[in-house]
TIROZA-377396 format. One record per residue (C-alpha): z, x, y; residue in one letter. Coordinates in steps of 0.2 Angstrom, whole numbers, plus 5000, padded with zeros to 4 digits. Layout:
BEGIN
ZXYa
...
***
This chain:
BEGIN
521038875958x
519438945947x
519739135942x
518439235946x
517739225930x
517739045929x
516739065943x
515539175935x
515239065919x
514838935930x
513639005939x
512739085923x
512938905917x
511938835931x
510738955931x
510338955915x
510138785915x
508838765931x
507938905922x
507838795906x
507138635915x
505838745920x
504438695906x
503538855900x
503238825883x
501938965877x
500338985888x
501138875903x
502239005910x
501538995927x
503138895935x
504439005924x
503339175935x
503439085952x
505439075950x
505739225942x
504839315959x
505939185968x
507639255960x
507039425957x
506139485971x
507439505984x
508539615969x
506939725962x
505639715976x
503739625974x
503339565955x
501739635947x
500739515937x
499439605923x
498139485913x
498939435900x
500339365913x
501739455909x
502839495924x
503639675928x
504839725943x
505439925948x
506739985954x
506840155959x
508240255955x
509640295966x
509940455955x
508740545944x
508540505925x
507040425913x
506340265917x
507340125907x
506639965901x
507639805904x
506339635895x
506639465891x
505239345887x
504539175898x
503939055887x
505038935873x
504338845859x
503738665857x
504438535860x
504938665876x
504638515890x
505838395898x
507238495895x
508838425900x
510338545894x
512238485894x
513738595891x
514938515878x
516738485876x
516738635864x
515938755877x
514138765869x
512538715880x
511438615871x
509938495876x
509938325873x
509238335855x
507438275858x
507038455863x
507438645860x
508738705872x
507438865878x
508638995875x
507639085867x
507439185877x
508139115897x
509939185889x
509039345889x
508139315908x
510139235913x
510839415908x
509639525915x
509539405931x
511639425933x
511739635928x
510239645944x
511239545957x
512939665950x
511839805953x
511539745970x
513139685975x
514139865969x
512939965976x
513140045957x
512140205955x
510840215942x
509340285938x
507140205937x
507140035932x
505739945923x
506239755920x
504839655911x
504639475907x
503339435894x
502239305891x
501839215875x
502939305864x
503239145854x
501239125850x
501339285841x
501739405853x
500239385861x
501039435878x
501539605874x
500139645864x
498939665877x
500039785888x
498839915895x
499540085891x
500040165905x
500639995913x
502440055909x
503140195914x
504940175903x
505640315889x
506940205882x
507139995882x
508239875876x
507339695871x
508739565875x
508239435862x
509039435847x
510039295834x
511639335829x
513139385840x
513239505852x
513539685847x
512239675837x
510539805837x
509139785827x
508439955825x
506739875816x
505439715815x
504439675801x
502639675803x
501539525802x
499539495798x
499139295798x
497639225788x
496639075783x
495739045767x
494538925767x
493938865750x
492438755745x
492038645731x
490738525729x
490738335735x
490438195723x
490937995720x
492738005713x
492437865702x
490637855699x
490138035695x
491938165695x
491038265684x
489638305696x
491238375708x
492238545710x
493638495715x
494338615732x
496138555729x
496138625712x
495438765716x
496438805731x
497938785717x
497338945705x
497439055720x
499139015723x
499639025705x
498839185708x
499439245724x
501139125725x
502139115742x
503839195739x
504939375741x
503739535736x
505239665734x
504939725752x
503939595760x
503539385761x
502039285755x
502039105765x
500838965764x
501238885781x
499838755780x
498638665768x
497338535775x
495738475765x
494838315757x
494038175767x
494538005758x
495237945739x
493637915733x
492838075735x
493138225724x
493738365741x
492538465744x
493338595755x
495138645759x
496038755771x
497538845769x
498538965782x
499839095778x
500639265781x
501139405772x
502839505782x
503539675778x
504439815787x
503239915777x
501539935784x
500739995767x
501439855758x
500839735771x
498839815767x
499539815748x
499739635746x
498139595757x
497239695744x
498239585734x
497639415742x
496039465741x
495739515726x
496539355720x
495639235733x
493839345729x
492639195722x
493839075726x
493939055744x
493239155761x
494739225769x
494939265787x
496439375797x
497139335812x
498439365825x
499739495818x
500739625823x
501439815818x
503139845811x
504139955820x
505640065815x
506740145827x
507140325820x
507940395834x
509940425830x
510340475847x
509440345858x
510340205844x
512040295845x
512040315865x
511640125865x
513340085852x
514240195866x
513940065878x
514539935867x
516140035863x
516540065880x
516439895882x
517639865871x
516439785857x
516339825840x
514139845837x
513239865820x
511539905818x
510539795808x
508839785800x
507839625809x
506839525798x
505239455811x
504339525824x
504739535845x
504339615857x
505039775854x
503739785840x
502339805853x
503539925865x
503840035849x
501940065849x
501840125868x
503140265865x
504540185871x
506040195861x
506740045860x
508039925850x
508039725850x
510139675858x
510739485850x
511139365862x
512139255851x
511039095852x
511338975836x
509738885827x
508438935840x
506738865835x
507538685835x
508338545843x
510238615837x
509838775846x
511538795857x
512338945867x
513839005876x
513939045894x
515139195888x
513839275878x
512739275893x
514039365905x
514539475890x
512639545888x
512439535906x
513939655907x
513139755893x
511439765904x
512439815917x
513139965909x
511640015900x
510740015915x
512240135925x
512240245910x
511540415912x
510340445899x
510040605894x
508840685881x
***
């Protein structure tokens, strides 16, 4: 006979795993929104959809306190479609290997989806209750960064979507601004005139001896992409190069895009694109209140700096004070990504008590 937490693994396996099959690989969300209103609705009441198609549920409070925000995001990276997950002899859930697993981030939505129903089924007291599913968080964060101000209400939130095991915070993310250079040369006949040529491709390699990819002390240089040059026998005359420059540091970030362009100046036209601010969570009380709940649990938490960008990035610059929770996914972002169905009841248990703690400030 099952205990009844065999009983609960299961289920949090199965449901994790029809939410994986579900394809909602950035920008395709639509199916993963449908379901969520499906699971979600008769626990949290009517969904509300804003432009950018991120999804958020309320739930009032049955005693007084601040509004608390509970998010996860919808959409997986490529390849996210044709999902087909299996849970191994050695208790990790993986997909077949021709495709991520998706949990980043339905471990997150699994948790939040189990701590509700327990909310429901104990009749637990607690206080308002934003929950928020984003919406292209893996093309950049695109989601979160079109929240309307004022389209939540919350004070405090806790982003459940972090690597590494649980019990771990991240009380930071880094800040990103992406670019694309694009350098231009002149065309000539490889072998009849080279001389008559500029050659793009040597060009294009001064500026990254001069700007190289790499650690800066308190930031990253990449070069993510490089694409130019139309055939053997012509000398390329134009060559395109993407690339980002990361930092926990906003003036560092706008100190090595001086940088860059001071180097690339002549050289190439450069041209910024999507980014995102780096947030720090400062607030010793709200990060100590949220170890408490750990420690009540009988975890052991650390707080942690978080070397990329997630949602919270975007929260942090609403006012809410918030923290990114691990969910203790391995090798997300490719086809080894893996998970355990007891690190989704642990954080669903840890959603559970952070969302019956009282909060007060």
């Amino acid at each position: 006979m099952e205990t009844p937490d065999q009983v609960k693994l299961k289920e949090i396996t199965d449901c994790f795993c029809s939410l994986v099959r579900i394809d909602s690989p950035s920008g395709s969300e639509e199916a993963m929104r449908i379901r969520l209103c499906e699971l979600l609705e008769p626990l949290a009441g009517k969904g509300e959809t804003d432009e950018a198609g991120n999804l958020k549920f309320k739930l009032p409070g049955t005693r007084s306190g601040p509004i608390c925000l509970f998010s996860s995001h919808m959409d997986t990276v490529e390849p996210g479609r044709g999902i087909t997950p299996r849970l191994d002899s050695d208790g990790q859930i993986r997909s077949d290997g021709s495709t991520v697993l998706g949990a980043d981030d339905k471990d997150g939505i699994t948790a939040l989806i189990f701590a509700l129903r327990r909310l429901q089924e104990e009749k637990a007291p607690h206080g308002p209750l934003e929950i928020l599913f984003t919406a292209g968080e893996e093309n950049s964060l695109s989601g979160s960064a079109r929240l309307v101000p004022g389209w939540l209400k919350a004070q405090f939130g806790w982003v459940f979507d972090g690597p590494g095991m649980p019990g771990t915070v991240y009380r930071n993310g880094v800040g990103k601004i992406g670019f694309t250079i694009t350098v231009t040369g002149k065309a000539a006949h490889a072998g009849l005139a080279p001389e008559k040529g500029i050659n793009a491709m040597m060009l294009a390699a001064e500026g990254l001896r001069g700007f190289p990819p790499g650690r800066r002390e308190n930031a990253t240089v990449n070069y993510g992409s490089i694409s130019g040059g139309q055939a053997d026998n012509i000398v390329p005359e134009k060559v395109v190069l993407t690339g980002e420059i990361r930092s926990r540091c906003t003036s560092r970030i706008e100190e090595l895009r001086s940088e860059l362009e001071q180097v690339w100046k002549g050289t190439g036209s450069i041209c910024y694109g999507k980014g995102y601010p780096a947030y720090e969570q400062t607030d010793e009380h709200f990060l100590r209140q949220t170890q408490a709940v750990f420690t009540a649990a009988g975890m052991p938490s650390e707080i942690k700096d978080f070397s990329a960008g997630c949602d919270a990035n975007h929260l942090a610059h609403l006012g809410i004070k918030v923290c990114l929770l691990a969910m203790g996914r391995s090798d997300n972002h490719t086809r080894a990504e893996s998970t355990r169905p007891e690190y989704m009841l642990t954080m669903s248990d840890i959603a559970f008590r952070l969302m019956t703690s009282e909060w007060k400030y």
